[in-house]
RODO-2510 file (C-alpha; in nm, 4 decimals, decimal comma):
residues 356
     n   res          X          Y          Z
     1     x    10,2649     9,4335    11,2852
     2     x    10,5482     9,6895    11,2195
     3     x    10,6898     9,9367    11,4327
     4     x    10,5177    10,2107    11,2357
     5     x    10,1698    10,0415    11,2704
     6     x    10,2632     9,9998    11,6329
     7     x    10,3361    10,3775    11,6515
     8     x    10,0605    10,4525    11,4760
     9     x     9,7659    10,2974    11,7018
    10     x     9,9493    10,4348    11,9691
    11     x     9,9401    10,7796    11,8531
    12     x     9,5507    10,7344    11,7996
    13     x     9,5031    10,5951    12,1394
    14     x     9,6329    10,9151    12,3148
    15     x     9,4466    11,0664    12,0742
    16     x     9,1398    10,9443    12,1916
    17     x     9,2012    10,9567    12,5269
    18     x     9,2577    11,3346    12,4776
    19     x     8,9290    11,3808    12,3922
    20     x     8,7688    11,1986    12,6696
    21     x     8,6952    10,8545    12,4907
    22     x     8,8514    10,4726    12,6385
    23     x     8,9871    10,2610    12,3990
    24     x     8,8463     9,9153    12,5951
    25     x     9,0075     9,6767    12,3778
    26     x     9,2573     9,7136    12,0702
    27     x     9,2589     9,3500    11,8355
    28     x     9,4920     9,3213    11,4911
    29     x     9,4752     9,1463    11,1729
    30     x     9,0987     9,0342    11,2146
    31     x     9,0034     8,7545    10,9627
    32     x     8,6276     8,8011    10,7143
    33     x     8,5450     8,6262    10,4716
    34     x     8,8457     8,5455    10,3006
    35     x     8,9754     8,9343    10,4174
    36     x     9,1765     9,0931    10,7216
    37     x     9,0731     9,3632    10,8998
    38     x     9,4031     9,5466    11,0192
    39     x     9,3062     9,6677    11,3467
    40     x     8,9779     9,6775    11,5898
    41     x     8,9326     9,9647    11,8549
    42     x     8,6404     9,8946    12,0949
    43     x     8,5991    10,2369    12,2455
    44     x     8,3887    10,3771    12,5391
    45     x     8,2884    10,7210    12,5030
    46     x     8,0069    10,9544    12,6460
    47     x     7,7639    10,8518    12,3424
    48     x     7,8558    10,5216    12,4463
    49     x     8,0140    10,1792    12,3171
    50     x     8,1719    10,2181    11,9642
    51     x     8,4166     9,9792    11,7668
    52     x     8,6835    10,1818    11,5243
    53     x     8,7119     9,9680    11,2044
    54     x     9,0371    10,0782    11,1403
    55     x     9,2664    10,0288    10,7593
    56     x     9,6350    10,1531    10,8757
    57     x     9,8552    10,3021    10,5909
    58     x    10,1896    10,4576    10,5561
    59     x    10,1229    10,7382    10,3256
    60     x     9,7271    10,7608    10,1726
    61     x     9,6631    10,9011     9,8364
    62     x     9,3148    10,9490     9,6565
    63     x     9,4011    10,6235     9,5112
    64     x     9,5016    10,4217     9,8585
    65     x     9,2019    10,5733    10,0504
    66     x     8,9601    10,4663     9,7805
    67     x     9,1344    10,0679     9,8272
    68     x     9,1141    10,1139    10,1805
    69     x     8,7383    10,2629    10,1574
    70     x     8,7250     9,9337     9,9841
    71     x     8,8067     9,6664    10,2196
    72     x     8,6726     9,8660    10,5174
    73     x     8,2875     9,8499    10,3486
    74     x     8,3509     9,4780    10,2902
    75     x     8,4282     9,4612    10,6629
    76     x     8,1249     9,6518    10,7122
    77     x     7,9078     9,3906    10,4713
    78     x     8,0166     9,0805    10,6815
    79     x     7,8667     9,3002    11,0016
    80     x     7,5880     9,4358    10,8197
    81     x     7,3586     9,4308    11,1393
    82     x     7,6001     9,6238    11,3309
    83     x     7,5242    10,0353    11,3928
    84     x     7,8194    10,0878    11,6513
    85     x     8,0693    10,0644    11,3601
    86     x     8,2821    10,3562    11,2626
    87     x     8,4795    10,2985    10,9517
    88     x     8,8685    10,5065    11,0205
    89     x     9,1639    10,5240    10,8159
    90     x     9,4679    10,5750    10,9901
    91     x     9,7917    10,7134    10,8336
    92     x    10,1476    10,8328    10,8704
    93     x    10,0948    11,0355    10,6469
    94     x     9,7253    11,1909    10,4560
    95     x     9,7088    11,4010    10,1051
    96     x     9,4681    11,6835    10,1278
    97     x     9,2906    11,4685     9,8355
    98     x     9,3059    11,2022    10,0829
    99     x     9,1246    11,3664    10,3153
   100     x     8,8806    11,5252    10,0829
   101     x     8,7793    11,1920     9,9528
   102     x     8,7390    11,0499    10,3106
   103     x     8,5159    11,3133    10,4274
   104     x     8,2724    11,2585    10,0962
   105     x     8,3162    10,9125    10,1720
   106     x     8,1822    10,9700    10,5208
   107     x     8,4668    10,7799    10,6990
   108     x     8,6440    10,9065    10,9748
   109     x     9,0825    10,9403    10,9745
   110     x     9,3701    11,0031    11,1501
   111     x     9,7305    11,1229    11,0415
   112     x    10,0402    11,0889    11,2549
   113     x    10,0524    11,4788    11,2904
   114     x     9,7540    11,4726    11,5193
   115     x     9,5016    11,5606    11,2502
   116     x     9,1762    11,3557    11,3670
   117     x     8,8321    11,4024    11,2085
   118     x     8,5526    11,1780    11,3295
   119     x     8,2066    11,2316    11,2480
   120     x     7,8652    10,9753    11,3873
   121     x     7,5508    11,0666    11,4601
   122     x     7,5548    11,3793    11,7086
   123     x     7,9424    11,2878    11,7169
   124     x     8,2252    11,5312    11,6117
   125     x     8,5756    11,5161    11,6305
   126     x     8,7635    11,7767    11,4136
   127     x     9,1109    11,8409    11,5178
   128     x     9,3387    12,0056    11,1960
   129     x     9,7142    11,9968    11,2510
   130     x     9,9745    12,0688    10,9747
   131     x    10,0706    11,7900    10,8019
   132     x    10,4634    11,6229    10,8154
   133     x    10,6008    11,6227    10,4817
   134     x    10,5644    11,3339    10,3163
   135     x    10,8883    11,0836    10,2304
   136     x    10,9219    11,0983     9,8719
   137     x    11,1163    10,7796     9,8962
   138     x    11,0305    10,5025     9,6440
   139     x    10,8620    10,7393     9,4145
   140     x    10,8465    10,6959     9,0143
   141     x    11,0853    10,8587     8,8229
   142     x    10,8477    11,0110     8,5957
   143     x    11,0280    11,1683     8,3149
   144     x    11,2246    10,8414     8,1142
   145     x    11,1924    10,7101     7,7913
   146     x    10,8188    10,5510     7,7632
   147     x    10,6964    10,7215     8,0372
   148     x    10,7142    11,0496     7,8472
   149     x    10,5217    10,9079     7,6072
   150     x    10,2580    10,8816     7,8339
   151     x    10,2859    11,2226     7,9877
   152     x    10,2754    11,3858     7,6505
   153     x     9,9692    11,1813     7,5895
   154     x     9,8263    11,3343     7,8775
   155     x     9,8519    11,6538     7,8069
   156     x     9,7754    11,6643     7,5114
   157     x     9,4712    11,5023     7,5957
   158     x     9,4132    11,7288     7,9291
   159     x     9,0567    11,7631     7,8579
   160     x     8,9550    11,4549     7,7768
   161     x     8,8735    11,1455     7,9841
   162     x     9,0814    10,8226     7,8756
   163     x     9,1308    10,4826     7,9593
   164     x     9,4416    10,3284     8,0335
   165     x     9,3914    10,1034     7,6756
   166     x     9,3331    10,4343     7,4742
   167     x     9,5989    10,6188     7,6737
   168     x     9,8114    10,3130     7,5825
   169     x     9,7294    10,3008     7,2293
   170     x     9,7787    10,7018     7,1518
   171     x    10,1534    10,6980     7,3367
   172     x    10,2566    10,3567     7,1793
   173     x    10,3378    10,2091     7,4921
   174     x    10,2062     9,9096     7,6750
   175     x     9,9053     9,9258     7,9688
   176     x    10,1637     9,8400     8,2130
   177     x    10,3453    10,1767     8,1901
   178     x    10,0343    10,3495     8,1376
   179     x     9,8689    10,1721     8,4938
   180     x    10,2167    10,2745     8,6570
   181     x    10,2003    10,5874     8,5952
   182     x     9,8909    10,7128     8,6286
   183     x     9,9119    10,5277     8,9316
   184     x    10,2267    10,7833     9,0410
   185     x    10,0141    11,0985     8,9843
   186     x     9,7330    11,0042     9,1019
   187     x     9,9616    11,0250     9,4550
   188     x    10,0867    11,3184     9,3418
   189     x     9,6922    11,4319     9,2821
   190     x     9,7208    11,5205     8,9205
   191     x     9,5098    11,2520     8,8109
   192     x     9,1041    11,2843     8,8164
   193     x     8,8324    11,0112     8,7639
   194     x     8,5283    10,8929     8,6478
   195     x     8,3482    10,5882     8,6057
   196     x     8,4623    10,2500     8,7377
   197     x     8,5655     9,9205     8,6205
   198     x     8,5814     9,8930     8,2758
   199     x     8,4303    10,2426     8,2598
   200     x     8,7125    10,4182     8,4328
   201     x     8,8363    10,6875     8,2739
   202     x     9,0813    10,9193     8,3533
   203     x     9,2743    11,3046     8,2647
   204     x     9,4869    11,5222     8,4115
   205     x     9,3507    11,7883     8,7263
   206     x     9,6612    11,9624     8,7092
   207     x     9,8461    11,9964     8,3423
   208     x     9,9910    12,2904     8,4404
   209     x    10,1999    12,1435     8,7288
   210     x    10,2906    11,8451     8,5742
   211     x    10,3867    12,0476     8,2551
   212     x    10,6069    12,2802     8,5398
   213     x    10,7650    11,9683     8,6463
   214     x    10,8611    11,8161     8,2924
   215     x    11,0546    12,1803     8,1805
   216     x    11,2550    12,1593     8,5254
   217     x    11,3192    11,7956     8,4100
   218     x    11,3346    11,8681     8,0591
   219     x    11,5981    12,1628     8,0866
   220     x    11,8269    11,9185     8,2783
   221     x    11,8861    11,6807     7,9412
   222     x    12,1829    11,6378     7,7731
   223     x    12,0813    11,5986     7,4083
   224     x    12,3452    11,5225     7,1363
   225     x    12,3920    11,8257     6,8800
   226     x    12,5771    11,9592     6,5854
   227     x    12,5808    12,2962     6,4581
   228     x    12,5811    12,3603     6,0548
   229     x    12,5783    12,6481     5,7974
   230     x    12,3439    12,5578     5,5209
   231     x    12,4097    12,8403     5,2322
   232     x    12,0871    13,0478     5,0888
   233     x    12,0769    13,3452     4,9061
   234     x    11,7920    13,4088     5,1097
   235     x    11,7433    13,3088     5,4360
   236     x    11,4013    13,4124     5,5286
   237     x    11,3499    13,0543     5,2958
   238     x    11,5855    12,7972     5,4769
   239     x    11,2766    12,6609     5,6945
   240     x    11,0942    12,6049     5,3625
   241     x    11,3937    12,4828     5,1539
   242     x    11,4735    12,2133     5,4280
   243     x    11,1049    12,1023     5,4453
   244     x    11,1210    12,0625     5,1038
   245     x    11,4615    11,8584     5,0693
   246     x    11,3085    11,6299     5,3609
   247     x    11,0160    11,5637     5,1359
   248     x    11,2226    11,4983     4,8701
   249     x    11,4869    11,2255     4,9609
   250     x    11,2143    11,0966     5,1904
   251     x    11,3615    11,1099     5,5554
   252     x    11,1666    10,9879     5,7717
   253     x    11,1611    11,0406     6,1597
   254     x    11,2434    11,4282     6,1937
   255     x    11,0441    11,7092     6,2972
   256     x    11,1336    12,1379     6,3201
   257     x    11,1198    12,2752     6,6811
   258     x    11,2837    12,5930     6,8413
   259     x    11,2140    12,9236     6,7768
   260     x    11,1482    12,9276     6,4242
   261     x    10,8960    12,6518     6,4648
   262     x    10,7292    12,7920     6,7099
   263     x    10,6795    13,1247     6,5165
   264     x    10,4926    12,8790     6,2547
   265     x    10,2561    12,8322     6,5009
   266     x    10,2142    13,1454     6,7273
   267     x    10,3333    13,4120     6,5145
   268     x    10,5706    13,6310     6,7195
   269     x    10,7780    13,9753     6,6676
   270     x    11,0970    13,7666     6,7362
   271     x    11,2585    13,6657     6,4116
   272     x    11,5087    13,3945     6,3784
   273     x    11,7488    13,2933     6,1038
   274     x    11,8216    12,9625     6,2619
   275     x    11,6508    12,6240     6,2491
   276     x    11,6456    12,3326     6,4967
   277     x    11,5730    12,0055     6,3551
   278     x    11,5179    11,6976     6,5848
   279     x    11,6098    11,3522     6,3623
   280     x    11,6873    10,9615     6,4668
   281     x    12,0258    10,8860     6,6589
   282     x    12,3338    10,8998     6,4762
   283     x    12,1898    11,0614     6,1635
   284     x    12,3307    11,3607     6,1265
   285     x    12,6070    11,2878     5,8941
   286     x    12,3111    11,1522     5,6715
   287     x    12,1192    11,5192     5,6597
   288     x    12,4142    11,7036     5,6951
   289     x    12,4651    11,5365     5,3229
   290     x    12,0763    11,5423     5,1824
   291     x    12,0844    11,9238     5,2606
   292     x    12,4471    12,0245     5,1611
   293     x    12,5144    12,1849     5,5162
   294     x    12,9117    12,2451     5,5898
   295     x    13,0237    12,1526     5,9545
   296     x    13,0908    12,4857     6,1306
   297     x    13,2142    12,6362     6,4924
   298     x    13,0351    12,9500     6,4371
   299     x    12,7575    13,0958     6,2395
   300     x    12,6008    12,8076     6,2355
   301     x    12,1628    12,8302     6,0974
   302     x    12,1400    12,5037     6,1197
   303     x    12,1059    12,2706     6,4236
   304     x    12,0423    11,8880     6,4312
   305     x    11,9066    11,7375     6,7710
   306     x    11,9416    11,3875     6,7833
   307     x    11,6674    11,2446     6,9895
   308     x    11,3884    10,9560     6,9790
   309     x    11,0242    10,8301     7,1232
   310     x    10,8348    11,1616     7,2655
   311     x    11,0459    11,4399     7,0596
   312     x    10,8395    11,3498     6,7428
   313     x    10,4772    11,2328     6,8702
   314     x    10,1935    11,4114     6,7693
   315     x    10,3620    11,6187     6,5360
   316     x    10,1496    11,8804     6,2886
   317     x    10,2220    11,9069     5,9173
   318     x    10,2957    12,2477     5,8563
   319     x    10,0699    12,4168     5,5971
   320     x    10,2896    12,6335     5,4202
   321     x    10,6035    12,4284     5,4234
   322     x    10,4427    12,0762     5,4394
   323     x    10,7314    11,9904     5,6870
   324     x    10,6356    11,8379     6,0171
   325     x    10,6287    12,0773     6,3412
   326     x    10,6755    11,9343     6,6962
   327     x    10,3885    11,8916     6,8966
   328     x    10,3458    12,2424     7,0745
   329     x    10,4320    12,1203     7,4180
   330     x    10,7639    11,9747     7,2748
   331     x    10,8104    12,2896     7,1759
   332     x    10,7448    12,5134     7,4821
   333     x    10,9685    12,2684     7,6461
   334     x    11,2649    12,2726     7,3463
   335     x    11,2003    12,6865     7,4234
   336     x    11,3205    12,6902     7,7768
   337     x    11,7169    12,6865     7,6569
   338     x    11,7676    13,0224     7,7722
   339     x    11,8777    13,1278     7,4267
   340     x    11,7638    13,5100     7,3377
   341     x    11,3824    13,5758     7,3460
   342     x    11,3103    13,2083     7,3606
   343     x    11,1648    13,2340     7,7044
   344     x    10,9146    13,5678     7,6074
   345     x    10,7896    13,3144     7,2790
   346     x    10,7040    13,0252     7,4951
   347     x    10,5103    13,1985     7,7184
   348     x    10,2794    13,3371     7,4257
   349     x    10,2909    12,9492     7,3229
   350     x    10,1491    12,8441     7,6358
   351     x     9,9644    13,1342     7,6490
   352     x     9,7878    13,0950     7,3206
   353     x     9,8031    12,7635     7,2539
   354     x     9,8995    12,5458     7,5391
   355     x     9,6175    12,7021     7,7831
   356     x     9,7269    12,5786     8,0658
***
């Protein structure tokens, strides 16, 4: 038993002795059928004998209190003639999620803050403290490489339930990123559920702050790009006249974001004579060449982003152009740079077509 558990029970003793109930006896790590029980509280209070069936847990998320829900009705099984048990969860540190799903669950908890609800038969205990922050140490580093994938997935999938082999399959990465991560917001409460088994599915409950929390990520990256003049008579045509010369030497692997991308999609009073291209890693002496563009310090309309993986998923042919837009949340995030009126046209983007 760790010093933490050890706190823990003690914390729920006084507890209980605050409110006028005896903890008689106090037994750890019981053995049932093939399981362990982590703590037992035989208790004496003025509705009489009771015994605490008790899981203890650092920090509980929906997803820990429904695997400690779990074991505690399995404990419950092996005493299934027993009506003096009271199932608890006990925790450092409890989500309001957590909590929520324990009350629906009809199982009594207590968090290290002094926050103790108990509820059987004519019984109530409801004591509300504010919660301690909880340590953020250990948590997933949600916004690398393949793990995008999957968040992009997400939302773009926001109303839809999913699962994890589908989510897997649409952001071309393997089940084991997909479980970790929706594993991570779900203790973060982003994640909702339905079904079980091989019928759980799963989408986002909050898009919107996990969306907030990729752009503060997101604006942090240090992509590699080069700025390039690209001459036309006209420039109201370059978007078209690159989307053309893509089609036509066949490159493969780029898409349009930025403003003028965005504009192709929301149409907005902000007009732009420059493009932003994302393409592969270390191309851009390759289309610098297919579309005749000169190297330049200023005036640039032309700029290529080298990036790779989530920049170019679920990207939308253009219908005008035929070229290949970034997904819309790509772009809202490529739109927070700060640069002129990009900020006012993302809004309307999320506005309009994000929703969320």
């Amino acid at each position: 038993m760790s010093i933490s558990e050890k706190n823990l029970v003690e914390a729920l003793t006084k507890a209980l002795n605050s409110v006028g109930i005896e903890v008689e006896q106090t037994m750890f790590d019981l053995e049932h059928g093939g399981r362990r029980l982590d703590c037992l509280m035989h208790i004496v209070s003025p509705h009489g004998r009771r015994r605490l069936a008790i899981e203890l847990l650092r920090q509980a998320y929906p997803r820990d209190v429904r695997d400690a829900a779990w074991r505690l009705q399995g404990f419950m099984k092996a005493n299934d003639e027993a009506s003096d048990i009271i199932l608890m969860v006990a925790a450092e540190h409890l989500s309001e999620g957590a909590k929520d799903d324990l009350r629906h669950h009809q199982m009594a908890y207590f968090e290290a803050s002094g926050t103790f609800y108990l509820r059987h038969q004519k019984w109530l205990i409801d004591i509300q403290r504010p919660s301690k922050p909880a340590s953020r140490r250990g948590t997933l580093a949600l916004f690398t490489d393949a793990r995008e994938q999957v968040i992009l997935t997400l939302l773009v999938e926001h109303r839809n339930f999913r699962s994890g082999l589908e989510l897997a399959e649409m952001s071309r990465t393997s089940t084991y990123t997909v479980s970790t991560m929706l594993a991570e917001l779900e203790r973060r409460e982003w994640i909702e559920s339905e079904g079980s088994g091989r019928t759980l599915r799963r989408r986002l409950s909050k898009p919107g702050e996990l969306l907030d929390a990729w752009a503060a990520a997101w604006t942090q990256r240090k992509d590699t790009k080069t700025k390039w003049h690209c001459y036309l008579q006209n420039s109201a045509n370059l978007h078209d006249y690159l989307a053309k010369k893509i089609d036509t030497v066949a490159l493969e692997g780029s898409v349009f974001t930025g403003a003028a991308a965005a504009n192709r999609i929301v149409p907005h009073l902000t007009r732009t004579d420059t493009i932003d291209i994302i393409i592969p890693p270390g191309e851009a002496k390759v289309y610098a060449h297919a579309f005749w563009l000169k190297s330049v310090d200023k005036g640039a309309n032309v700029t290529l982003i080298e990036r790779a993986g989530v920049s170019t998923m679920f990207a939308s042919k253009d219908p005008s152009s035929k070229g290949l837009l970034a997904n819309p949340f790509i772009l809202y995030l490529d739109l927070l740079d700060g640069k002129g009126r990009n900020k006012e046209l993302a809004e309307q983007l999320r506005l309009q077509k994000l929703g969320i």
